[in-house]
N, C-alpha and C positions, 0 to 999 in steps of 0.2 A: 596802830598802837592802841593799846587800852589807856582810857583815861581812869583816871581814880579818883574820889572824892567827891563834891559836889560839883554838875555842871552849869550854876547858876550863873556864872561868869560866861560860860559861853554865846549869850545873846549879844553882849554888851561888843562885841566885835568882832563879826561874821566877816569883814577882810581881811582879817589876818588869814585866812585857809579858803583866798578866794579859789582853789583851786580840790578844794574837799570832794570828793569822791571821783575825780576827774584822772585818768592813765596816759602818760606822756613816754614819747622817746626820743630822741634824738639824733639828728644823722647829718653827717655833714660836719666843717668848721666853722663853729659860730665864733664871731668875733670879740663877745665880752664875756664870753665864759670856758672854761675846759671841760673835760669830760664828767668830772665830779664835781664842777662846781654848776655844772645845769642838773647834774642830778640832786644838788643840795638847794637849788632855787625851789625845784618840783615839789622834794617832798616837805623844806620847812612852813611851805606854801596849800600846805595841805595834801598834795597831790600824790598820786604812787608811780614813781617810775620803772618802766618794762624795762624786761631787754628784748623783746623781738615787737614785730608787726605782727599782728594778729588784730581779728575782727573785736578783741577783747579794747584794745588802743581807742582811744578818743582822741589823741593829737601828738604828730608828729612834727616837731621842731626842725625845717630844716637850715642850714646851713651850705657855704660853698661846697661843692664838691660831692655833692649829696648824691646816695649812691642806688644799691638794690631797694634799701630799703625804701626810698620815696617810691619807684616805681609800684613796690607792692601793696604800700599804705593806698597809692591812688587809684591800684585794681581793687581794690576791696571797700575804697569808699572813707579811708580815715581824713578827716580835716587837717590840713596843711595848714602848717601857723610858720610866718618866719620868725627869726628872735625878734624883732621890734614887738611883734603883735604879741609873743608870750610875755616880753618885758612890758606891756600895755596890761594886761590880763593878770600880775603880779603886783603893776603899778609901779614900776621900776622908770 
């Protein structure tokens, strides 16, 4: 998104967007959130959520049941996060 205005406020709380320039997706059932509500943790968190696996991805969220996608996050090298560790990484 574009910001508009002065960004003089932005120093003053670099946590709120601990997750600024960072690309997430998710696979699997995570247990404390639904399909749009981890994509609404990523991006109010600063973060852009994908929809595929791609060398573009920095972290992949997964959850039970977790399927093609883990396997191909892990041939190409993307970081495996469970949801404890993204809800650590949020501060949740």
């Amino acid at each position: 998104g574009v910001v508009t205005g002065s960004a003089a406020g932005s120093d003053t709380a670099p946590s709120a967007r601990p997750l600024a320039g960072k690309k997430f997706l998710a696979t699997g059932t995570l247990s404390g959130y639904t399909r749009d509500g981890i994509r609404d943790a990523v991006t109010s968190a600063g973060g852009e959520f994908m929809s595929t696996v791609s060398k573009n991805l920095d972290y992949l969220i997964v959850g039970v049941n977790a399927g093609s996608k883990l396997d191909k996050a892990k041939k190409i090298g993307v970081r495996i996060l469970t949801e404890d560790e993204f809800n650590q990484m949020i501060g949740r």
